[in-house]
C-alpha positions, 0 to 999 in steps of 0.5 A: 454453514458455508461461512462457519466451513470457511472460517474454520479452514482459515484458522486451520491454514493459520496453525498449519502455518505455526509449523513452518520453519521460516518467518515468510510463508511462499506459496503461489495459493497464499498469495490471494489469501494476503488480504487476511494477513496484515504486514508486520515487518514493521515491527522488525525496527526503525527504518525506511517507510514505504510511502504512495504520492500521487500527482495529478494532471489536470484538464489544462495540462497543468501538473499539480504538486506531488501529493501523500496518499496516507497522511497522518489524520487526526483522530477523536476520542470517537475513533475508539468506538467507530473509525472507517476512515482510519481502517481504509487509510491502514489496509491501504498502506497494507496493500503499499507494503505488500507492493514494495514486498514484491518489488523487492522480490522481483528479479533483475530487469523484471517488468513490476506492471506485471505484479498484481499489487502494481495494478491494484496500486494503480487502481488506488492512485487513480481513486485518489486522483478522482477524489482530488481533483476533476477533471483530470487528464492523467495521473502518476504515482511514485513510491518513496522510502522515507526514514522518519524523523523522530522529533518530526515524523511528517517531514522524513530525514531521507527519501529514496524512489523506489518506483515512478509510474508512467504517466497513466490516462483517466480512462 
């Protein structure tokens, strides 16, 4: 009973939300519910892409090279019936989006380590480092705007940093 009430209130909140004039809903309660509403600002147009690389330190104190965290994966026509992997890979881009949404929010000179999204982040390089490589001694992530090129998607035609990472310790 508890998960019907539930899920009738989220649908309430959606068609409430139908009324508001502006395209962006702004309320501090909202803010957790943002699991459940993807990004669509993609759809707006072409343009720069937020993109997480991830660069690992190893044991030896040796850095590796800067690595992509949401490659472009090959998919099988098996994908249509079960696809985890691509749906992990897209609600992580998701979470990307939302963190470069509230980079852009952030005011003059604000501290971006603050932002939920700046932890969640870095709890999402630091899964990726571990996947990568083990042992490792500490680990960095950047967060990148590239616009794409249309004849060679995976090679950007420009990139601009938005943010570098302090180096972070494997704790």
């Amino acid at each position: 009973m508890m998960t019907y009430t539930l899920i009738l209130l989220y649908f309430l909140l959606l068609f409430t939300a139908l009324f508001f004039k502006t395209r962006e809903i702004k309320s501090p309660w909202l803010f957790y519910l943002r699991a459940f509403f993807p990004n669509w600002k993609f759809f707006h147009a072409i343009g720069y892409a937020p993109r997480l690389y991830v660069q690992v330190q190893r044991a030896d104190g040796l850095w590796l090279d800067w690595q992509v965290l949401y490659p472009r994966v090959k998919r099988s026509i098996f994908d249509v019936f079960h696809n985890p992997h691509v749906n992990l890979h897209l609600a992580n881009q998701n979470l990307i989006e939302h963190f470069v949404g509230d980079l852009n929010q952030l005011q003059h000179g604000g501290d971006a380590s603050q932002l939920v999204t700046y932890s969640l982040i870095c709890r999402l390089a630091r899964s990726f480092a571990l996947e990568s490589q083990s042992p490792f001694k500490s680990y960095r992530f950047e967060v990148r705007m590239e616009m794409p090129q249309l004849n060679h998607p995976l090679e950007p035609k420009d990139v601009q940093v938005m943010l570098v990472s302090p180096e972070l310790k494997n704790e």
